[in-house]
C-alpha atoms as a printed R data frame, in Angstrom:
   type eleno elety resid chain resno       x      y       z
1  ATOM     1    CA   UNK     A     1  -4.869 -1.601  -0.649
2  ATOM     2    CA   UNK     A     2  -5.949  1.365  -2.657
3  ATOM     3    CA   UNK     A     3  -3.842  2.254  -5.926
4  ATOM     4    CA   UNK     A     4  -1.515  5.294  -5.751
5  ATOM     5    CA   UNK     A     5  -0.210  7.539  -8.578
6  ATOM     6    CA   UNK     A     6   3.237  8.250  -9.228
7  ATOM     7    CA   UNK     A     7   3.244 12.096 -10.388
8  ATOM     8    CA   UNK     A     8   6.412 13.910 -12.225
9  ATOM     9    CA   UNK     A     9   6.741 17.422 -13.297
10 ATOM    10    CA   UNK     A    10   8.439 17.108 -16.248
11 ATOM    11    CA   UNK     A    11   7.697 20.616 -18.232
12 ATOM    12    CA   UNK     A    12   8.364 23.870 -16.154
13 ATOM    13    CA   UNK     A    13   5.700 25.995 -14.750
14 ATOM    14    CA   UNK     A    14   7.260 29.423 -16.227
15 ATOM    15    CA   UNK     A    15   5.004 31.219 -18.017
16 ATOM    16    CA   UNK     A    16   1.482 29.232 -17.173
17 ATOM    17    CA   UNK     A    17  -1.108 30.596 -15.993
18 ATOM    18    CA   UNK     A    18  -1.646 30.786 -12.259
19 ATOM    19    CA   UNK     A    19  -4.275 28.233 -12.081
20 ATOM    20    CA   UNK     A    20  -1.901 25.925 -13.367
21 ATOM    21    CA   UNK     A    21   0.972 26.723 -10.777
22 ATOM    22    CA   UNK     A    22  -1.808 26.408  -8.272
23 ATOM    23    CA   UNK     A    23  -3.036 22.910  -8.734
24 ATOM    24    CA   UNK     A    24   1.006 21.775  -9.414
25 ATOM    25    CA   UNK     A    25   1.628 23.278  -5.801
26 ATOM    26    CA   UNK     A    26  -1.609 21.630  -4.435
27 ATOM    27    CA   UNK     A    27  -0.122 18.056  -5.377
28 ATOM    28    CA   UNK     A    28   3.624 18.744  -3.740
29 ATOM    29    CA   UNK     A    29   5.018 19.217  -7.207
30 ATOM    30    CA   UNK     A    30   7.917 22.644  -6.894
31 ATOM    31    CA   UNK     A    31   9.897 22.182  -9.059
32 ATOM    32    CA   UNK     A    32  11.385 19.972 -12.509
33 ATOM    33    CA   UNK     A    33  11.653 15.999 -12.071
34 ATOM    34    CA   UNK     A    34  10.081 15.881  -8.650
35 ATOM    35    CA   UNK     A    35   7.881 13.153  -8.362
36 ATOM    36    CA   UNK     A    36   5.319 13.007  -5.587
37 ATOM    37    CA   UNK     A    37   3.082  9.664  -5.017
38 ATOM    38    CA   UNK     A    38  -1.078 10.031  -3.877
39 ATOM    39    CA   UNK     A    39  -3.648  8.334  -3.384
40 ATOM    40    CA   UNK     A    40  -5.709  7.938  -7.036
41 ATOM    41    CA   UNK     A    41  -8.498  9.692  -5.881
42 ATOM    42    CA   UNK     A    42 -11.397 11.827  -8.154
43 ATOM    43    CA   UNK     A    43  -9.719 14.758  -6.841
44 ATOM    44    CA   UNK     A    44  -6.196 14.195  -7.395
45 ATOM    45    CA   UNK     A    45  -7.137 12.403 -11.034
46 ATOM    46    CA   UNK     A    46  -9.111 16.165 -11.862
47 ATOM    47    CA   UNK     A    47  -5.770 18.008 -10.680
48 ATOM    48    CA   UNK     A    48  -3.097 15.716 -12.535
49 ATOM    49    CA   UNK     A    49  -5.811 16.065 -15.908
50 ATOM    50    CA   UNK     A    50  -5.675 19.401 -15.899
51 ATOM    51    CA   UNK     A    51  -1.830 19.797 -16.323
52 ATOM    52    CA   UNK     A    52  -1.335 16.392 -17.909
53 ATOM    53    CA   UNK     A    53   0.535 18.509 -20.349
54 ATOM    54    CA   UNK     A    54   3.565 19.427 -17.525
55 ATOM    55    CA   UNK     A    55   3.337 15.583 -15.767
56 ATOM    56    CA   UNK     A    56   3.865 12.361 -16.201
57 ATOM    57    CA   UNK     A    57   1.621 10.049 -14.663
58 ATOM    58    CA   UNK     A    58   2.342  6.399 -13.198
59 ATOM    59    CA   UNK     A    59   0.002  4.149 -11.429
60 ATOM    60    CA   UNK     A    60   1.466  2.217  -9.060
């Protein structure tokens, strides 16, 4: 079975830039303390690393 990641938005996306909000929509996340689960993918790894600064990030 192929791992998963648990993602949670834990900062708010107010006042970041719009590729930021972007990528944060792309994985499910809306709005503060939702946590989403995906596949651990390249893809999804690049999205979650480039706002590892608003999530928190779980493997599962």
């Amino acid at each position: 079975m192929a791992s998963r990641l648990k993602i949670t938005l834990v900062r708010s996306m107010v006042g970041r830039p719009e590729k930021h909000r972007k990528v944060l929509r792309g994985m499910g996340l809306t709005r503060m303390n939702k946590t989403v689960e995906l596949e651990n993918t390249p893809a999804i790894r690049g999205m979650a690393n480039k706002v590892s600064h608003l999530v928190r990030l779980e493997e599962t």
